[in-house]
mmCIF file of the N, C-alpha and C atoms, coordinates in Angstrom:
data_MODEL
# 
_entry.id   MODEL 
# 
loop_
_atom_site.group_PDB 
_atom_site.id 
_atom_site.type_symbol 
_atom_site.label_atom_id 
_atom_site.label_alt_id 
_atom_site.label_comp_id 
_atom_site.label_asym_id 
_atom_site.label_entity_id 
_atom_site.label_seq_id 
_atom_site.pdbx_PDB_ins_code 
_atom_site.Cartn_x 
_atom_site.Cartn_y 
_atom_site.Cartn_z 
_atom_site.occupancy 
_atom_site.B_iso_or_equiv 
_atom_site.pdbx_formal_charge 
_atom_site.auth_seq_id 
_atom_site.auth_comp_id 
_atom_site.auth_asym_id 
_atom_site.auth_atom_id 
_atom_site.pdbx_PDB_model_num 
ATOM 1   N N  . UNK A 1 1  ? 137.886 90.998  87.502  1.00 0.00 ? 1  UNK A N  1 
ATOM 2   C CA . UNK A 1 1  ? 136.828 91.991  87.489  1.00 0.00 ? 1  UNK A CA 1 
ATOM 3   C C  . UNK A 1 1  ? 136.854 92.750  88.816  1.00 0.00 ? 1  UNK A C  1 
ATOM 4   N N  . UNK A 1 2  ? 136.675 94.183  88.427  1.00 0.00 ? 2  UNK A N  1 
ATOM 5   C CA . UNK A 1 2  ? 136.776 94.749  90.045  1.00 0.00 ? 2  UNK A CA 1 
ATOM 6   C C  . UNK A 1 2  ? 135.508 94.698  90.700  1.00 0.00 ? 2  UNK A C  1 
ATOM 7   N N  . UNK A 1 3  ? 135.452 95.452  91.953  1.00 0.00 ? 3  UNK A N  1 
ATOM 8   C CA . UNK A 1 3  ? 134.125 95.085  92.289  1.00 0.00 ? 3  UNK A CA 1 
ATOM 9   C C  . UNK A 1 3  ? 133.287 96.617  91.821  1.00 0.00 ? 3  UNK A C  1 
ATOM 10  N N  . UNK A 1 4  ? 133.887 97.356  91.027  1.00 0.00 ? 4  UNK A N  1 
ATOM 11  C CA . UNK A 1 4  ? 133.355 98.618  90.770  1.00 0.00 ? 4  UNK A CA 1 
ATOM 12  C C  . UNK A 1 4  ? 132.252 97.815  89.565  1.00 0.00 ? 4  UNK A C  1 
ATOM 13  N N  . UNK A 1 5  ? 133.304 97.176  88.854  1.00 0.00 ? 5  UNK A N  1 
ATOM 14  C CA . UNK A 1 5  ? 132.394 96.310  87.366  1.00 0.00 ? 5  UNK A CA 1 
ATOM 15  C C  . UNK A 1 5  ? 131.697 96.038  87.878  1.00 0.00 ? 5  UNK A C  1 
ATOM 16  N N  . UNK A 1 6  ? 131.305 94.557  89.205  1.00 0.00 ? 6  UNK A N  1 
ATOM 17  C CA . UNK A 1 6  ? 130.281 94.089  89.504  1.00 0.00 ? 6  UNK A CA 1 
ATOM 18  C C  . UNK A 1 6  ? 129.279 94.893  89.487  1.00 0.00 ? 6  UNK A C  1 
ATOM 19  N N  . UNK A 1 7  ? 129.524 95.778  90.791  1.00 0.00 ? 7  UNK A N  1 
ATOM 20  C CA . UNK A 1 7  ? 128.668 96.646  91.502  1.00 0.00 ? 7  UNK A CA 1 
ATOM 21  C C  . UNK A 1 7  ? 127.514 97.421  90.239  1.00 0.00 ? 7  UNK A C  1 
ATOM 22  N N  . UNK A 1 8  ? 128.636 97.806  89.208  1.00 0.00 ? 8  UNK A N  1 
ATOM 23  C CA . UNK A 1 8  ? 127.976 98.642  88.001  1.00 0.00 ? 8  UNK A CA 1 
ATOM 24  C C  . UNK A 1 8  ? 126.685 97.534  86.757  1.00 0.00 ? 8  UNK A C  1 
ATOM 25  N N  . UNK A 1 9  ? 127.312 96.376  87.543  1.00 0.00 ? 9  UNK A N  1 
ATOM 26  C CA . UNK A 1 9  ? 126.580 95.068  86.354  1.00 0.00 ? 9  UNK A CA 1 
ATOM 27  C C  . UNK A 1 9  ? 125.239 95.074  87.031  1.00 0.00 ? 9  UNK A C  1 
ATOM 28  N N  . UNK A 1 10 ? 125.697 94.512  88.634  1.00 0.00 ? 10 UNK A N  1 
ATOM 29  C CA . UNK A 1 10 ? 124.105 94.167  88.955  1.00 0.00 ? 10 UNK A CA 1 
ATOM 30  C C  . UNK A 1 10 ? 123.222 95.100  89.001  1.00 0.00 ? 10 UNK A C  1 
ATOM 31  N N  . UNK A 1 11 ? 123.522 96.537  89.396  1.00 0.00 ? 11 UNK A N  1 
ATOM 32  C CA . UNK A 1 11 ? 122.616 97.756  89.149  1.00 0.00 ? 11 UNK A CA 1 
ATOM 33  C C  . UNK A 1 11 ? 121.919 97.755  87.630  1.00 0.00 ? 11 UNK A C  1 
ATOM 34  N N  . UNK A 1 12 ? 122.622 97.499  87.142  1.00 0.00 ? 12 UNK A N  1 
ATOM 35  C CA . UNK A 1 12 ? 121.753 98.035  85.428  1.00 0.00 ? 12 UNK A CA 1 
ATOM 36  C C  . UNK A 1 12 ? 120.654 96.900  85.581  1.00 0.00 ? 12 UNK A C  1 
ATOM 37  N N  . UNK A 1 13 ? 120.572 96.241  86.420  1.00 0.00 ? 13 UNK A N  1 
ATOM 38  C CA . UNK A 1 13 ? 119.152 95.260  86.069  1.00 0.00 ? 13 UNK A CA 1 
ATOM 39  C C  . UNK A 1 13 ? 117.801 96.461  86.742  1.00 0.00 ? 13 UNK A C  1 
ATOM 40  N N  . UNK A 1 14 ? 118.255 97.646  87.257  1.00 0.00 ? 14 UNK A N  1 
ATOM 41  C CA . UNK A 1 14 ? 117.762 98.135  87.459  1.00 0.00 ? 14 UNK A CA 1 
ATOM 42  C C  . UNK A 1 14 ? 117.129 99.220  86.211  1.00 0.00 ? 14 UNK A C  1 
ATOM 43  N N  . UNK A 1 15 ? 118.060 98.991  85.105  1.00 0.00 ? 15 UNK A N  1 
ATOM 44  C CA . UNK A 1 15 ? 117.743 100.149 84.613  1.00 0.00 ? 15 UNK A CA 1 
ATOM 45  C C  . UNK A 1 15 ? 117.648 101.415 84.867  1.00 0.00 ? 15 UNK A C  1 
ATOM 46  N N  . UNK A 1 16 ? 118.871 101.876 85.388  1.00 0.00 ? 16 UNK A N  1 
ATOM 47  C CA . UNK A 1 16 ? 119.064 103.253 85.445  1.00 0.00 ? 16 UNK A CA 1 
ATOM 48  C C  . UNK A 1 16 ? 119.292 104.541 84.995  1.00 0.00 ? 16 UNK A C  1 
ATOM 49  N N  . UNK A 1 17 ? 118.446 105.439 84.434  1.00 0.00 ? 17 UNK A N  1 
ATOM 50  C CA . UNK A 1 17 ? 118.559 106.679 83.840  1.00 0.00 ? 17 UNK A CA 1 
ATOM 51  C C  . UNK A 1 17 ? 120.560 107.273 84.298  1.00 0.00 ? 17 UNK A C  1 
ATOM 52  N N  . UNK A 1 18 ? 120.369 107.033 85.464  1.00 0.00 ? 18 UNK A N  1 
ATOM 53  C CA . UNK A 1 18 ? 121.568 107.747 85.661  1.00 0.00 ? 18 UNK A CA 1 
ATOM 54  C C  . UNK A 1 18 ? 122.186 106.551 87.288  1.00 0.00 ? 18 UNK A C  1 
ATOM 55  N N  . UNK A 1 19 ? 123.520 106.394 86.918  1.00 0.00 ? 19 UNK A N  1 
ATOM 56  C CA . UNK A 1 19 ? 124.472 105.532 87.973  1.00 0.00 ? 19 UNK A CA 1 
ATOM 57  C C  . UNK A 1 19 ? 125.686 105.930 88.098  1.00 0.00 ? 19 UNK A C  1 
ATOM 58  N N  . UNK A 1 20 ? 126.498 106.206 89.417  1.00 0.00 ? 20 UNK A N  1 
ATOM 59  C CA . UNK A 1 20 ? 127.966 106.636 89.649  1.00 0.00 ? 20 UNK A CA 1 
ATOM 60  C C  . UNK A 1 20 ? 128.128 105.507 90.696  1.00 0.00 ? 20 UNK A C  1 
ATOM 61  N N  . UNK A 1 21 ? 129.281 104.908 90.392  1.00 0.00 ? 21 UNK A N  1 
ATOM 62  C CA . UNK A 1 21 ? 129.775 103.542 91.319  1.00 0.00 ? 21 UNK A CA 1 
ATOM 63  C C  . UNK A 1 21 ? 131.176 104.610 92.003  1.00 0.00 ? 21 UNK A C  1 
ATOM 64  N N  . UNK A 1 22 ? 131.178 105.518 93.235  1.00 0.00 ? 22 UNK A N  1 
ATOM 65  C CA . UNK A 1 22 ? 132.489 106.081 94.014  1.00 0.00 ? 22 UNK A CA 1 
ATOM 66  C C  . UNK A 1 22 ? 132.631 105.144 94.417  1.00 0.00 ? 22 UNK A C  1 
ATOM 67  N N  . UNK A 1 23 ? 133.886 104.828 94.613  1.00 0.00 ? 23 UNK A N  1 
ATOM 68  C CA . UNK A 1 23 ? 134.924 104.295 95.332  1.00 0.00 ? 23 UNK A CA 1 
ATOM 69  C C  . UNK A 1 23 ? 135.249 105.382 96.549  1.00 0.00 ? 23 UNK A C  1 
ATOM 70  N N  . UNK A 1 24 ? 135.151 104.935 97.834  1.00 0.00 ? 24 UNK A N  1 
ATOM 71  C CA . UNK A 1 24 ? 135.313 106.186 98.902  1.00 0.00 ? 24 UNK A CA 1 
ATOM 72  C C  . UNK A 1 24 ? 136.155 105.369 99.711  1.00 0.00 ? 24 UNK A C  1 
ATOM 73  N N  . UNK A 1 25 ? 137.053 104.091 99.344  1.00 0.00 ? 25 UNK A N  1 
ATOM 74  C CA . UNK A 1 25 ? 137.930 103.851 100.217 1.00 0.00 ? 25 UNK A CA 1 
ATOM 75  C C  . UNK A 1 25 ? 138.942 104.459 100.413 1.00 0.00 ? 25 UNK A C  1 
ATOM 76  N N  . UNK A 1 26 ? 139.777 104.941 99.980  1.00 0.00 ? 26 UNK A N  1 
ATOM 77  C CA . UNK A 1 26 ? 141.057 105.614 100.350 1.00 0.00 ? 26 UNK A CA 1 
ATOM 78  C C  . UNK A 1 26 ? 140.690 106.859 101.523 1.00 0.00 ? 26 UNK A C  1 
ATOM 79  N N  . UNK A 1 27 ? 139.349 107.332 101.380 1.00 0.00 ? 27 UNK A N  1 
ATOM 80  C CA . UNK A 1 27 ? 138.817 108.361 102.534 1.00 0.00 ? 27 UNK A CA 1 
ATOM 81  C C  . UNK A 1 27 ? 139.163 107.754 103.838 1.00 0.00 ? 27 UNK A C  1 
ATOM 82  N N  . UNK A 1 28 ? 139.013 106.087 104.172 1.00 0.00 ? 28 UNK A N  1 
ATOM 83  C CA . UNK A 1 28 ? 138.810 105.376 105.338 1.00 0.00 ? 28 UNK A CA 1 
ATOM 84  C C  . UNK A 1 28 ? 139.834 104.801 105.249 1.00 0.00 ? 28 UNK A C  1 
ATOM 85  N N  . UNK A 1 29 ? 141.072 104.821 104.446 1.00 0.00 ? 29 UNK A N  1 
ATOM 86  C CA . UNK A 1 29 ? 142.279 104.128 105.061 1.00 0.00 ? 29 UNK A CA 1 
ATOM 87  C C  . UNK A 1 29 ? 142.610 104.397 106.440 1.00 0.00 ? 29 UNK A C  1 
ATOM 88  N N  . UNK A 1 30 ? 143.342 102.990 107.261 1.00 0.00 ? 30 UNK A N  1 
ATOM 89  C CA . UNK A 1 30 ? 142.939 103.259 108.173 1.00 0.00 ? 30 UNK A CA 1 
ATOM 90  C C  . UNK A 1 30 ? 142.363 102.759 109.353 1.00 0.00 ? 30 UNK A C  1 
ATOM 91  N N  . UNK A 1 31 ? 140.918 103.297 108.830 1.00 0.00 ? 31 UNK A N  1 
ATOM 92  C CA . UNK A 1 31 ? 139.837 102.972 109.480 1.00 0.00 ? 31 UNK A CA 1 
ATOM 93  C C  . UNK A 1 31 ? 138.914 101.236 109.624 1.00 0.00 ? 31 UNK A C  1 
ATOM 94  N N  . UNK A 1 32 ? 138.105 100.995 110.938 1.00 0.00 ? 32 UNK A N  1 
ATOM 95  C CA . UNK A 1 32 ? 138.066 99.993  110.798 1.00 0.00 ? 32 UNK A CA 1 
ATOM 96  C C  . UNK A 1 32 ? 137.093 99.631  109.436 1.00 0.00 ? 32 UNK A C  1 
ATOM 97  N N  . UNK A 1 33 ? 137.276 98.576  109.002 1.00 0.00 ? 33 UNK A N  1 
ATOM 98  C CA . UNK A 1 33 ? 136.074 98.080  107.993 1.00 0.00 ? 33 UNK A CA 1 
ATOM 99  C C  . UNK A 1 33 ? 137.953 98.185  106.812 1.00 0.00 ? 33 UNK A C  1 
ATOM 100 N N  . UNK A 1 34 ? 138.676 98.774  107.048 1.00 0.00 ? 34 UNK A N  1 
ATOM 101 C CA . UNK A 1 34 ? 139.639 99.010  105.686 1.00 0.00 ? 34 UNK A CA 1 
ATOM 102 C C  . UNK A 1 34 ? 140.241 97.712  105.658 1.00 0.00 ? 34 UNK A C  1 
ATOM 103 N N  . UNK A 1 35 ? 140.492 97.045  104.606 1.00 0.00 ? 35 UNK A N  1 
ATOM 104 C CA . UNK A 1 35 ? 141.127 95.680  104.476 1.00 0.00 ? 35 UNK A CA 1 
ATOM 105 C C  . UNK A 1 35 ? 142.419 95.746  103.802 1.00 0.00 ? 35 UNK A C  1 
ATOM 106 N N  . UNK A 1 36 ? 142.451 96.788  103.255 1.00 0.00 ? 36 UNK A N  1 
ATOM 107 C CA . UNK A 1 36 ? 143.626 97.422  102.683 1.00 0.00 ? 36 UNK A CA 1 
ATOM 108 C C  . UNK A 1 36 ? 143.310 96.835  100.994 1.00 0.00 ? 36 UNK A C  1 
ATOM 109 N N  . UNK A 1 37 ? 142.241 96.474  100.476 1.00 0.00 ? 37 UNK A N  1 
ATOM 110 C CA . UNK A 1 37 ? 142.087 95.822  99.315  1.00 0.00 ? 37 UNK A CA 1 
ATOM 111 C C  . UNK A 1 37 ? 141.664 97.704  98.360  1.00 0.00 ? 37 UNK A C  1 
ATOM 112 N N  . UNK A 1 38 ? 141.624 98.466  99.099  1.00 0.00 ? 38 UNK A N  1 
ATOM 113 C CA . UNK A 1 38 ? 141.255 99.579  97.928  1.00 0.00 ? 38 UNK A CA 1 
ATOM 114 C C  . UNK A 1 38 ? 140.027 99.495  97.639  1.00 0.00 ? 38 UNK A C  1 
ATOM 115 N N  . UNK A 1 39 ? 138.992 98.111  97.726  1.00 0.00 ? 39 UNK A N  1 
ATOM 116 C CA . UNK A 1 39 ? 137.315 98.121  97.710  1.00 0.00 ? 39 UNK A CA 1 
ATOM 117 C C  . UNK A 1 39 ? 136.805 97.890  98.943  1.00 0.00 ? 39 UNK A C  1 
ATOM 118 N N  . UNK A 1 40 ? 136.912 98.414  99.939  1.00 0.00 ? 40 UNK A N  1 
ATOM 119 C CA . UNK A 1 40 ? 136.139 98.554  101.163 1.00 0.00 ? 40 UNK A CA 1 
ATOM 120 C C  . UNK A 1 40 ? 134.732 99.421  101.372 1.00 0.00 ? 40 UNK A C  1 
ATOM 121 N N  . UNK A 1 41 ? 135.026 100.684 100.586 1.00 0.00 ? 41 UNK A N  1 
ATOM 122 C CA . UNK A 1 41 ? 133.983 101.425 100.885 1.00 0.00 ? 41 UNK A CA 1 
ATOM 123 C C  . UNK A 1 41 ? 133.194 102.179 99.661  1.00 0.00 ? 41 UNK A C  1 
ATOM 124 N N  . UNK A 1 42 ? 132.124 102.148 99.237  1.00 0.00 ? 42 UNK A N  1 
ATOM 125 C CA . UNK A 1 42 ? 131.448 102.608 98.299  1.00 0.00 ? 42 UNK A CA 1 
ATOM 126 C C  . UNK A 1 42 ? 130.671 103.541 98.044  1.00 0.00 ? 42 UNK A C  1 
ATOM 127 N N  . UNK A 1 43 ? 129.978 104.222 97.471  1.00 0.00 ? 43 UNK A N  1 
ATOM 128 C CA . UNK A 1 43 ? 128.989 105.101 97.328  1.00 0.00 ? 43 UNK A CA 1 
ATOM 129 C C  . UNK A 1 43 ? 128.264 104.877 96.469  1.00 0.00 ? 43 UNK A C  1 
ATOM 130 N N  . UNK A 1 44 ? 127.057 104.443 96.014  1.00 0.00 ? 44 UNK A N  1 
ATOM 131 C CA . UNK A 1 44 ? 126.394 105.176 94.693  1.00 0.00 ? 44 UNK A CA 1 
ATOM 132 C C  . UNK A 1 44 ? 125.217 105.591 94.736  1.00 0.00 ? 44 UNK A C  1 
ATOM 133 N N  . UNK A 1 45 ? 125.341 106.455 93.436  1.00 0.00 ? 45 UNK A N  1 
ATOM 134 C CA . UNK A 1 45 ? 124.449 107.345 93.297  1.00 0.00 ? 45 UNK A CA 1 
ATOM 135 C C  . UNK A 1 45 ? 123.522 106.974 92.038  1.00 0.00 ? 45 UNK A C  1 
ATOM 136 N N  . UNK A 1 46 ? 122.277 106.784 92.384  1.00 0.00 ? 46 UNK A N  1 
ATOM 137 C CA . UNK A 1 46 ? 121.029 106.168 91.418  1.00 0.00 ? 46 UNK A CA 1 
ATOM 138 C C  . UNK A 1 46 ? 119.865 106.799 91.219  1.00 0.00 ? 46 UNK A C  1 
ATOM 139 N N  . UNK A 1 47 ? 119.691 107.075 89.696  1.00 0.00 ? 47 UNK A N  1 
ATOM 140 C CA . UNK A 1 47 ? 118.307 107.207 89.527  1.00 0.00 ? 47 UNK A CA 1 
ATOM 141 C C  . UNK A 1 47 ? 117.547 106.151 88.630  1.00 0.00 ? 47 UNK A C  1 
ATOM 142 N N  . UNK A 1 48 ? 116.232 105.997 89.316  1.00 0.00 ? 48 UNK A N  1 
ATOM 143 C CA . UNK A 1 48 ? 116.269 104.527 88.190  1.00 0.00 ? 48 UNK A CA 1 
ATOM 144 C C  . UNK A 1 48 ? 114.599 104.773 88.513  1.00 0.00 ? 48 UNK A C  1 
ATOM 145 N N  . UNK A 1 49 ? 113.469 104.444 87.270  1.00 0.00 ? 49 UNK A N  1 
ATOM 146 C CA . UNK A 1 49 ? 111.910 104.608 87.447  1.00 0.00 ? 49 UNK A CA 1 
ATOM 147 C C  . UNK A 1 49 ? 111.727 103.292 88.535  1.00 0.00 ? 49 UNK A C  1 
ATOM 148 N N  . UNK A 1 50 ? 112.381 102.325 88.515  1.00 0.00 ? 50 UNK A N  1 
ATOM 149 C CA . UNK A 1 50 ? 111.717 101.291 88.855  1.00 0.00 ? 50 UNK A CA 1 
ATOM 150 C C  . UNK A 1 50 ? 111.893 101.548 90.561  1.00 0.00 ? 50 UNK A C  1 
ATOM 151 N N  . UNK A 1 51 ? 112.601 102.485 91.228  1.00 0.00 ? 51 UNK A N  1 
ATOM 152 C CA . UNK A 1 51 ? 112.579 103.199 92.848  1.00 0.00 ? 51 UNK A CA 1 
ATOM 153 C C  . UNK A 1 51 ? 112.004 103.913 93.237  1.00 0.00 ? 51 UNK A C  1 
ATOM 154 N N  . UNK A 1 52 ? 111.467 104.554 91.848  1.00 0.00 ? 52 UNK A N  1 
ATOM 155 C CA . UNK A 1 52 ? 110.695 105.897 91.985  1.00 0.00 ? 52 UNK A CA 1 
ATOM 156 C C  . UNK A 1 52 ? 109.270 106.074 93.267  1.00 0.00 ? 52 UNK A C  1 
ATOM 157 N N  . UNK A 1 53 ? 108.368 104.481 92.723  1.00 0.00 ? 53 UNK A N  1 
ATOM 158 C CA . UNK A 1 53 ? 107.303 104.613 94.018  1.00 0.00 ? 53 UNK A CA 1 
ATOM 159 C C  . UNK A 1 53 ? 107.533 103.957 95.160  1.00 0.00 ? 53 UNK A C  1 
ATOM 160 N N  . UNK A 1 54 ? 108.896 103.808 95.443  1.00 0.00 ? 54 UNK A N  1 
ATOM 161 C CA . UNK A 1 54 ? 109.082 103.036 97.140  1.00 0.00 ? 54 UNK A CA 1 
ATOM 162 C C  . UNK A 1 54 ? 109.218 103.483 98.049  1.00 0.00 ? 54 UNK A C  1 
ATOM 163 N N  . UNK A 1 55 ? 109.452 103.154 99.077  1.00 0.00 ? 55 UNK A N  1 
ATOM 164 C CA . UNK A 1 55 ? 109.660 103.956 100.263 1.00 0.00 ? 55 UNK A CA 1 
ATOM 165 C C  . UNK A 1 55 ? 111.211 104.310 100.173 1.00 0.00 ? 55 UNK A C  1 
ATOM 166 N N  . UNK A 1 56 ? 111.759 104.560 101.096 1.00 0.00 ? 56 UNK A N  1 
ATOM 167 C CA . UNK A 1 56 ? 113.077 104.856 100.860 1.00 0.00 ? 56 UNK A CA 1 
ATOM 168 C C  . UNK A 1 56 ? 114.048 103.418 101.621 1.00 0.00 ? 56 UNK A C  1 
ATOM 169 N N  . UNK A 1 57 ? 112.638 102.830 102.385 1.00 0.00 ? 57 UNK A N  1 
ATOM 170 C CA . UNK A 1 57 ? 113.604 101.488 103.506 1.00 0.00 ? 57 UNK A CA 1 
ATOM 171 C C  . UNK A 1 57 ? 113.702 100.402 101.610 1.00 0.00 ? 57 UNK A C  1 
ATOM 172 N N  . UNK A 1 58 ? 112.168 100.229 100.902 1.00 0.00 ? 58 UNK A N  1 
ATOM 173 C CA . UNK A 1 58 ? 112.106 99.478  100.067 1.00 0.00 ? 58 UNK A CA 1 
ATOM 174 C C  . UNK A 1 58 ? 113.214 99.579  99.048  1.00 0.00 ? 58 UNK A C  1 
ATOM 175 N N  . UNK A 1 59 ? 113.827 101.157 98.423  1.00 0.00 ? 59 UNK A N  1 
ATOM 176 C CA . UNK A 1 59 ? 114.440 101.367 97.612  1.00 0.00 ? 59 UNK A CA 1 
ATOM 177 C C  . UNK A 1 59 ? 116.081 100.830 97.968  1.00 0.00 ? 59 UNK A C  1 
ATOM 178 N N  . UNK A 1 60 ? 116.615 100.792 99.297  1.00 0.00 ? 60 UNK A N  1 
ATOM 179 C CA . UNK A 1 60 ? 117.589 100.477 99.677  1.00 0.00 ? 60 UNK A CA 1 
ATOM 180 C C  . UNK A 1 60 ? 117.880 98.644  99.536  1.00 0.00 ? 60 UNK A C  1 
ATOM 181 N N  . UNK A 1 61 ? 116.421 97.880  99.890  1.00 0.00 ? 61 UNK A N  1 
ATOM 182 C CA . UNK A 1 61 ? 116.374 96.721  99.629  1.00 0.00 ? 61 UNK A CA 1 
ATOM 183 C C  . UNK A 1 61 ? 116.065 96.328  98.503  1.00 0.00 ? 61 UNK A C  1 
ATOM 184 N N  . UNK A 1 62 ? 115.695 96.991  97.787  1.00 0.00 ? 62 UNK A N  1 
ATOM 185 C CA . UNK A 1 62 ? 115.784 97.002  96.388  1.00 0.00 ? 62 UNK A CA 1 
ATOM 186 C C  . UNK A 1 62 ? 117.291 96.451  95.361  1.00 0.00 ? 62 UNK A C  1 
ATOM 187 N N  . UNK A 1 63 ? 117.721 97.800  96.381  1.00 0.00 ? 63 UNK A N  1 
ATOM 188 C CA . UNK A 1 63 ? 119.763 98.234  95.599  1.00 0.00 ? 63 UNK A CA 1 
ATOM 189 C C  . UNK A 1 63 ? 120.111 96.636  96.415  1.00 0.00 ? 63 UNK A C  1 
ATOM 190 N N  . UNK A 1 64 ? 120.035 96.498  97.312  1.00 0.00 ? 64 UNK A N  1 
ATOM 191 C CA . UNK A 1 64 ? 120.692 95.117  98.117  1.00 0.00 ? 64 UNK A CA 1 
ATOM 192 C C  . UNK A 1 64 ? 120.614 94.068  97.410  1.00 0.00 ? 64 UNK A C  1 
ATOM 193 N N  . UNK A 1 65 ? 119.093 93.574  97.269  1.00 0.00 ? 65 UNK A N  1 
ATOM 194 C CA . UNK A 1 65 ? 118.745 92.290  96.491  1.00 0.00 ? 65 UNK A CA 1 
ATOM 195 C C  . UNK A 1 65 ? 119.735 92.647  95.073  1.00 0.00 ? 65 UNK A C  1 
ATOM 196 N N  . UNK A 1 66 ? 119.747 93.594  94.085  1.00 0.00 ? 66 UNK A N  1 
ATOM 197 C CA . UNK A 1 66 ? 119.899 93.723  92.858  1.00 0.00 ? 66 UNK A CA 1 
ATOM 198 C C  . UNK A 1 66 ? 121.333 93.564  92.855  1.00 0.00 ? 66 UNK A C  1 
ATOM 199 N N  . UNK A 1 67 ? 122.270 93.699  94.001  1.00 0.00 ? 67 UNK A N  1 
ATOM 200 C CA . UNK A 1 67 ? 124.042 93.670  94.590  1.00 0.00 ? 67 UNK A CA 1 
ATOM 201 C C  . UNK A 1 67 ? 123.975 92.211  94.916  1.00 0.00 ? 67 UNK A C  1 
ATOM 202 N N  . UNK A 1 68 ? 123.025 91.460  95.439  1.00 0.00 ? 68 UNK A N  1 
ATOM 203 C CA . UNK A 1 68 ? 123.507 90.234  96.117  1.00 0.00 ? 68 UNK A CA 1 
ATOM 204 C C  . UNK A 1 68 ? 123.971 90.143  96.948  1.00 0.00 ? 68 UNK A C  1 
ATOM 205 N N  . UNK A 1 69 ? 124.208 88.483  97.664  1.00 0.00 ? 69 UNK A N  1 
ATOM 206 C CA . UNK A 1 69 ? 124.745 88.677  99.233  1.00 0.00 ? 69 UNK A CA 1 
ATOM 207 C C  . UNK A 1 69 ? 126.471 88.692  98.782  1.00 0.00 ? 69 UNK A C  1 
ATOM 208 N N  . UNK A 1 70 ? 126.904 88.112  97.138  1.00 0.00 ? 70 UNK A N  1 
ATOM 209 C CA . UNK A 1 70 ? 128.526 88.072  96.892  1.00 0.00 ? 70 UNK A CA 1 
ATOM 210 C C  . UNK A 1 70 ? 128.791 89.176  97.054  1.00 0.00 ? 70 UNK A C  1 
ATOM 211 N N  . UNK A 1 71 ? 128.137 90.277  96.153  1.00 0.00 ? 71 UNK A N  1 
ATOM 212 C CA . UNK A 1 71 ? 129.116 91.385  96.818  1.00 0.00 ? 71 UNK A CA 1 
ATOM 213 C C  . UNK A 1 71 ? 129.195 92.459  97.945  1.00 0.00 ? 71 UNK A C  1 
ATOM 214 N N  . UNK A 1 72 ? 127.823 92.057  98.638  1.00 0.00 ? 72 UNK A N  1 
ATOM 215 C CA . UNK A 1 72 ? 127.453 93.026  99.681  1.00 0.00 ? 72 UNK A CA 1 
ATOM 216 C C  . UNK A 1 72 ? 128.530 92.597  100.683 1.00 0.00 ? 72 UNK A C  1 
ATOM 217 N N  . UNK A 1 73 ? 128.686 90.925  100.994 1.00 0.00 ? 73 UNK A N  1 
ATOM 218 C CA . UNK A 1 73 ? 129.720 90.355  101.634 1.00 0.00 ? 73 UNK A CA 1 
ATOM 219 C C  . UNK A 1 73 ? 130.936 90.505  101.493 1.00 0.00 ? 73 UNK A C  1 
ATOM 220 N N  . UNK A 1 74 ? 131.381 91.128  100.492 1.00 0.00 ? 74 UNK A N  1 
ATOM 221 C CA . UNK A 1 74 ? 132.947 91.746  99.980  1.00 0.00 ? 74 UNK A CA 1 
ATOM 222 C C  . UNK A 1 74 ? 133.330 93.163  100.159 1.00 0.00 ? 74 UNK A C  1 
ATOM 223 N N  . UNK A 1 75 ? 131.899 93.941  101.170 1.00 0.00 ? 75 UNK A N  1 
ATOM 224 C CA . UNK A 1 75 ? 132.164 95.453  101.098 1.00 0.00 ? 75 UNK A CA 1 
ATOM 225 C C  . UNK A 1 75 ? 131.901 95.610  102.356 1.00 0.00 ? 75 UNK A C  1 
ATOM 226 N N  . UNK A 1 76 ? 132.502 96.167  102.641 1.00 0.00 ? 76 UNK A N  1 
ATOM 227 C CA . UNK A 1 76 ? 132.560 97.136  104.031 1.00 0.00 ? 76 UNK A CA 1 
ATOM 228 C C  . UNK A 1 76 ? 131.287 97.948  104.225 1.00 0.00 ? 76 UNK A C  1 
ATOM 229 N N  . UNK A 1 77 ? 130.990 99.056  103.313 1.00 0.00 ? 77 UNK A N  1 
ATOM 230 C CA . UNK A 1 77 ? 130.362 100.343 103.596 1.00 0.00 ? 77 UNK A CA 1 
ATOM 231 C C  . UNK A 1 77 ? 129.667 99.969  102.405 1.00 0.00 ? 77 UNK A C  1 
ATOM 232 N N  . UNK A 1 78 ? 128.328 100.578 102.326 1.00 0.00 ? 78 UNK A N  1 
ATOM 233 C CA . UNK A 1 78 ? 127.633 100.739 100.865 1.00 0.00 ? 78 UNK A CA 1 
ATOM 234 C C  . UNK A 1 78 ? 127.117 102.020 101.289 1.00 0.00 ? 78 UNK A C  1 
ATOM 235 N N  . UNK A 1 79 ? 127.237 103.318 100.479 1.00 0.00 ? 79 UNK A N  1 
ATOM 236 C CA . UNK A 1 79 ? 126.624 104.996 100.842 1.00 0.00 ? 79 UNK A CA 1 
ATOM 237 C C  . UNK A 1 79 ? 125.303 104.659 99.758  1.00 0.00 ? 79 UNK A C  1 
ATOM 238 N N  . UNK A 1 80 ? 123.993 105.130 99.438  1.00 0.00 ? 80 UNK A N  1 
ATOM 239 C CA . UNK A 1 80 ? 123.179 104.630 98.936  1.00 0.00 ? 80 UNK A CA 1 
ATOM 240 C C  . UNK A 1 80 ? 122.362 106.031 98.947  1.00 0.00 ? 80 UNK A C  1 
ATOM 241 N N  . UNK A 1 81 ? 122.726 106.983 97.559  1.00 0.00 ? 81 UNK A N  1 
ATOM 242 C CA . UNK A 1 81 ? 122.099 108.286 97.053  1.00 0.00 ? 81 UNK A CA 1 
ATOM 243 C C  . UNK A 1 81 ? 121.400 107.984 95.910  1.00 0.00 ? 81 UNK A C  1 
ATOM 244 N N  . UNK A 1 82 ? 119.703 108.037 96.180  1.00 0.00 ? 82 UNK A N  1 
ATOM 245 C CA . UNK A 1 82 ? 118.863 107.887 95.409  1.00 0.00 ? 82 UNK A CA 1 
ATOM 246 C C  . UNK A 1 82 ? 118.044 109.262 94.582  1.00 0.00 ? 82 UNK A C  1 
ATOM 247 N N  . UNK A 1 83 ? 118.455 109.334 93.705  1.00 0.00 ? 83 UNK A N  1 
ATOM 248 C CA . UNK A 1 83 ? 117.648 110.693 93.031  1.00 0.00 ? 83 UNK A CA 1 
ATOM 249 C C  . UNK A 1 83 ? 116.518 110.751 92.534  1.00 0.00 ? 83 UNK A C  1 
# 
């Protein structure tokens, strides 16, 4: 399983109207944080009701808890665009 699957599994407990799992490692080959595994660096982009009334620190710990410490610990970068 890649970690794009994961990433895309534990989000839907969010229930999201709308989710894009980028992959933005090959941008940072290279760079430090690159492991050369091709999943170093991420982006996504979320809209989901259940973020809608948080703050923006809550909505980020939100996405964290709902990722876990397995795969937060397997990524380099997490980019975190909330709509």
């Amino acid at each position: 399983m890649t970690i794009e699957t994961e990433i895309r599994a534990a989000l839907s407990t969010l229930d999201p109207q709308h989710l894009d799992v980028i992959n933005e490692s090959a941008l940072h080959s290279g760079h430090m944080g690159d492991d050369g595994s091709g999943e170093s660096h991420w982006r996504v982009v979320i809209k989901a009701d259940r973020l809608g009334n948080m703050s923006r620190i809550a909505r980020h710990r939100a996405i964290h808890a709902a990722l876990g410490k397995d795969i937060i610990g397997r990524i380099h970068a997490l980019a975190i665009d909330i709509q």
